[in-house]
DRENMIZA-169143 format. One record per residue (C-alpha): z, x, y negated; residue in three letters. Coordinates in steps of 0.02 Angstrom, whole numbers, padded with zeros to 5 digits, always signed. Layout:
ZXYala
...
This chain:
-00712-01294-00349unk
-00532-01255-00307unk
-00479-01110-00216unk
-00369-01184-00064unk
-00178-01146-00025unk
-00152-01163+00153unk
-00038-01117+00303unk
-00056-01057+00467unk
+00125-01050+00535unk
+00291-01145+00456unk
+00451-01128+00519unk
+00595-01197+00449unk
+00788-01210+00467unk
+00902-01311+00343unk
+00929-01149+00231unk
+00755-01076+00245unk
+00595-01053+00296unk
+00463-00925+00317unk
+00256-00973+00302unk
+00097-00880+00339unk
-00028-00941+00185unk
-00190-00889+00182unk
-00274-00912+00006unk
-00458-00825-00002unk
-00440-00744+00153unk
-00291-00656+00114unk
-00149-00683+00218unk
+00031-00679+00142unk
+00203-00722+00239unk
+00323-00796+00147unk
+00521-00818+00140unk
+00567-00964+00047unk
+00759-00993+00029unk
+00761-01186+00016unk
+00921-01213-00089unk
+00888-01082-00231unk
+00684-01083-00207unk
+00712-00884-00213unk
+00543-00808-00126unk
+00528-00638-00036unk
+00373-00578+00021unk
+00377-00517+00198unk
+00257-00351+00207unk
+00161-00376+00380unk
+00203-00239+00487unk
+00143-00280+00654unk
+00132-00431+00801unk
+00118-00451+00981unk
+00099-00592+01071unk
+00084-00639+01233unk
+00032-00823+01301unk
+00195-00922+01253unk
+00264-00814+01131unk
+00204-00736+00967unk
+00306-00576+00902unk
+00292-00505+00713unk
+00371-00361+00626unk
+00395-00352+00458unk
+00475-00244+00313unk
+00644-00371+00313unk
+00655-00417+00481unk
+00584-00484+00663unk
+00524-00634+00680unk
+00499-00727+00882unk
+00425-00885+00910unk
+00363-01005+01052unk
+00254-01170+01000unk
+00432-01274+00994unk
+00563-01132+00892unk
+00598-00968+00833unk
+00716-00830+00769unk
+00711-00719+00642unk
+00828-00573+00643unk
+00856-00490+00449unk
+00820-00302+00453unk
+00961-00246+00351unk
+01098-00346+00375unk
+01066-00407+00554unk
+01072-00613+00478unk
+00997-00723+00642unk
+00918-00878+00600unk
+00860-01001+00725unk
+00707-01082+00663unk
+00607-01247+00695unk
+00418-01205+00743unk
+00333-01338+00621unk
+00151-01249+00629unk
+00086-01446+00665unk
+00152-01500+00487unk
+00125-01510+00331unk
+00223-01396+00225unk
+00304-01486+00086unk
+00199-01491-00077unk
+00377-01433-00158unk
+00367-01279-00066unk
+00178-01234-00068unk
+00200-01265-00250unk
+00325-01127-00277unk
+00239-01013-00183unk
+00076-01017-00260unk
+00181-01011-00445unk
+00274-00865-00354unk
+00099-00778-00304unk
+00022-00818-00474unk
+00165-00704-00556unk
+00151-00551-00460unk
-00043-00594-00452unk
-00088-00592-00245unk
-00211-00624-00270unk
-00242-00669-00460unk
-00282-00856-00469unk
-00356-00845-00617unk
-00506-00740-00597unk
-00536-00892-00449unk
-00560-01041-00543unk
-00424-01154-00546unk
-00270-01227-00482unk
-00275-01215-00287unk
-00271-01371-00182unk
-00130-01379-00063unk
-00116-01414+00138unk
């Protein structure tokens, strides 16, 4: 059986994008800059949300977002990047790819001791 790879919310931007996958439970965001495939892990801070908008707070920024767009505002260098709410989609195999090779390295959680190779929505 194959442990599964999946995402809750994708948003996206033509330079980058920034996923919630859940693998096992575990939830991990992710910041995936799309030209160099470079990944930072966003450490979960906090959230609020309210009935249109969803808030979260995390150790490299802010990110806001309604069901349609979003913004996420860099921590340290005060970068804003508006951002395409595509929660409905499927994230591109490319990308869920690199994360889960990304994930394997610094072992959240270890694959391995799992089974095999997950499968990817």
């Amino acid at each position: 059986m194959k442990a599964a790879l999946t995402s809750s919310f994708f948003l996206d931007n033509g330079s980058l994008c920034i996923i919630e996958t859940t693998w096992l439970g575990q939830s991990q965001w992710i910041l995936l800059h799309k030209k160099t495939l470079d990944i930072k892990t966003l450490q979960f801070g906090s959230k609020d949300n309210s009935a249109e908008v969803e808030e979260r707070f995390f150790d490299l920024g802010y990110l806001k977002f309604d069901s349609r767009k979003g913004v996420f505002i860099e921590k340290y260098n005060a970068a804003l990047h508006h951002l395409e709410n595509k929660s409905g989609e499927k994230v591109p195999e490319a990308y869920m790819s690199v994360i889960y090779n990304f994930l394997n390295k610094i072992n959240i959680p270890s694959w391995e001791t799992a089974g095999s190779y997950p499968a990817m929505c």
